[in-house]
C-alpha positions in Angstrom: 0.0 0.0 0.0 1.5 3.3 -0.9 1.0 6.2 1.6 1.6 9.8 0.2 1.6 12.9 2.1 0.7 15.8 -0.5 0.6 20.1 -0.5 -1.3 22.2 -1.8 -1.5 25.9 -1.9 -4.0 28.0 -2.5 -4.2 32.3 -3.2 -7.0 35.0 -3.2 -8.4 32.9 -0.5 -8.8 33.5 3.3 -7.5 30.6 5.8 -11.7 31.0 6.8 -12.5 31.0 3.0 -10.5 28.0 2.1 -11.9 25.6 5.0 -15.4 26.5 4.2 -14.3 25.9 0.3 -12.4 22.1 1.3 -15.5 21.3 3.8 -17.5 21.0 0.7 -15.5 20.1 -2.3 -14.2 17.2 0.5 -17.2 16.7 2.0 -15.3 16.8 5.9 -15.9 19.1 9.0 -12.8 20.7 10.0 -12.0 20.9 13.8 -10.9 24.8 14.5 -7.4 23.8 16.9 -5.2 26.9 17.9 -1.2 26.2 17.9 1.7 28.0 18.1 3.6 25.1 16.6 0.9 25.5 13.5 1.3 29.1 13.3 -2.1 30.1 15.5 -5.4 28.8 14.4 -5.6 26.1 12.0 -8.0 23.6 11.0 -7.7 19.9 11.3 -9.8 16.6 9.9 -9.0 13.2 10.9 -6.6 11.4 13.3 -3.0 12.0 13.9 -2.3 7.9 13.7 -4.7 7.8 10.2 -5.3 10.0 6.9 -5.9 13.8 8.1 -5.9 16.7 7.2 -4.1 19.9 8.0 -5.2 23.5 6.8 -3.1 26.3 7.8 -1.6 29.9 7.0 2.2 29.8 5.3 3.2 31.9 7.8 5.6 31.3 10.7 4.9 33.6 14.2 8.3 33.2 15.3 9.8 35.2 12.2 7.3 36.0 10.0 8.7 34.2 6.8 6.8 31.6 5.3 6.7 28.2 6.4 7.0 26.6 3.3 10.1 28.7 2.2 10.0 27.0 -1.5 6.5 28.4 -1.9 6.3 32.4 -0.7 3.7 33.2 -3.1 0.4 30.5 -1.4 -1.3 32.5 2.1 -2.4 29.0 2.9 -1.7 25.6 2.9 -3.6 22.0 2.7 -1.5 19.1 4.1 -2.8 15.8 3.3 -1.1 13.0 5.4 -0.9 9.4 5.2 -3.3 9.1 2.6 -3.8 5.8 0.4 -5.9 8.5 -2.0 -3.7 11.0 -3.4 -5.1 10.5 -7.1 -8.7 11.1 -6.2 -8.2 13.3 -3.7 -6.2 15.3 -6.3 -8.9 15.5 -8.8 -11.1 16.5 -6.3 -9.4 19.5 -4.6 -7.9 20.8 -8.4 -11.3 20.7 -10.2 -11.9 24.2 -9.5 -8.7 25.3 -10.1 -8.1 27.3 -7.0 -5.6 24.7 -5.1 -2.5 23.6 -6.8 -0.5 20.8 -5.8 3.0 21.9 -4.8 4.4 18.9 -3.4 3.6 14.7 -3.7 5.8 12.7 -1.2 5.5 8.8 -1.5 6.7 6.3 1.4 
């Protein structure tokens, strides 16, 4: 079984805007968490030991660069992690055209 872990970035779109956007293209409820780790308030879906879900601001507290340094120009960001569904997940969050996928990891 192959596990991926996959990013995607979005623009023009508010960390609020995005969730609301995912929670029905995805069809999942997002958990509101609040982190300093994550950058503040992010949202989760699904189980840290299963496939889940992690929507957050590219933005580091600590310094105010972006978190993901290779991609300055996406606000936010979608983790997907440990997921057996990176294909239809993929088609699913690109129909629309607003998230691009910036990074496909396979272990």
């Amino acid at each position: 079984m192959t596990i991926a872990y996959d990013l995607y970035g979005v623009t023009g779109l508010s960390l609020l805007q995005a969730k609301d956007h995912l929670e029905e293209v995805l069809s999942v409820s997002f958990e509101e968490r609040e982190s300093s780790y994550q950058g503040g308030i992010y949202y989760l879906w699904g189980g840290s030991d299963a496939e889940n879900y992690v929507l957050k601001l590219n933005l580091d507290p600590f310094d105010g660069e972006p978190v993901e340094q290779d991609f300055p120009s996406f606000p936010v960001l979608l983790y997907i992690n440990e997921t057996t569904r990176s294909s239809s997940i993929e088609r699913v969050v690109r129909e629309d055209g607003l998230f691009n996928l910036l990074r496909h990891e396979v272990f």
